[in-house]
C-alpha positions in Angstrom: 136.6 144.6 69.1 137.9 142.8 65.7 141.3 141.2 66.4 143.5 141.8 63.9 147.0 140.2 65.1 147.5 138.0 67.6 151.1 136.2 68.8 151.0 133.0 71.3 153.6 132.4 73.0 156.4 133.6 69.7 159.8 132.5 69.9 162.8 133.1 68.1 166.7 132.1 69.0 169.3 132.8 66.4 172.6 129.9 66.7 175.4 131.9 68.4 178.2 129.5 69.7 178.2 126.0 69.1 175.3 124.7 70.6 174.2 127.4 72.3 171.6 130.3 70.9 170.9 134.1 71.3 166.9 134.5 72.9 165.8 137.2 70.7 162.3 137.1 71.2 161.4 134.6 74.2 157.4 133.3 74.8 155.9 136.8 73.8 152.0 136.6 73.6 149.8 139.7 72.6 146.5 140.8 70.6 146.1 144.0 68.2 142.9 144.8 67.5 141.3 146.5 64.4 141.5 150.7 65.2 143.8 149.9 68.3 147.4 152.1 68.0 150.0 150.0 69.1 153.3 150.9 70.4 156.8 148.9 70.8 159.0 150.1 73.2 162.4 148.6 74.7 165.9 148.7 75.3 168.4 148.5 72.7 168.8 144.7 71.8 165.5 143.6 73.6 163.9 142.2 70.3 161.5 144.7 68.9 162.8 144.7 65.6 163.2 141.0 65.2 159.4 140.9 66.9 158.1 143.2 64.4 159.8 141.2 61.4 157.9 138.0 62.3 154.8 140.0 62.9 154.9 141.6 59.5 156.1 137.8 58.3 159.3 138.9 56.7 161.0 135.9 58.9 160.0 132.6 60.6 159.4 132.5 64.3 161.6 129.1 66.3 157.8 128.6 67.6 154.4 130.5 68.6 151.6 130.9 66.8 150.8 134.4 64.3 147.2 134.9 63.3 146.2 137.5 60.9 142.4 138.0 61.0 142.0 134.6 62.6 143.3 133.1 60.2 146.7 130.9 61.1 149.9 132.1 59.2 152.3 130.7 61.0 153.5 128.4 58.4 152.6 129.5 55.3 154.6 128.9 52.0 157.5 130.8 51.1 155.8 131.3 47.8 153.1 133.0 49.3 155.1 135.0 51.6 156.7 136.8 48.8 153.7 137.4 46.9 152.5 138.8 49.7 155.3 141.0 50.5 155.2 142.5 46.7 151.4 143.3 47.4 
């Protein structure tokens, strides 16, 4: 099948205390392909919305890798993250 999304290894910790950091999303790895129906499901608080945000690119991941059609877009500009978002 044509992969469509894939996440390695996606992190994201947002600063709580001083020096110390909430584990939203913590080393979450998984492939979508094209025609595949995909379901989320958790516990309140377990991260699906912040993992579907970085998915869908509307914020940054601490680390991991995001791949849209193969192509890498982990790090892409900001500039091109809006113009993408007003598509």
């Amino acid at each position: 099948m044509e992969e469509l999304i894939k996440l390695r290894e996606i992190k994201k910790y947002f600063p709580w205390k001083k020096h110390e950091y909430v584990k939203a999303v913590d080393g979450v790895s998984l492939q979508i392909n094209k025609r595949d129906i995909f379901g989320l499901v958790g516990e309140s608080g377990s991260g699906k919305t912040t993992l579907g945000r970085i998915m869908l690119h509307l914020i940054d991941s601490t680390s991991g890798e995001i791949f849209y059609k193969g192509e890498d877009i982990t790090r892409i500009k900001r500039l091109e993250k809006s113009m993408r978002r007003n598509m």
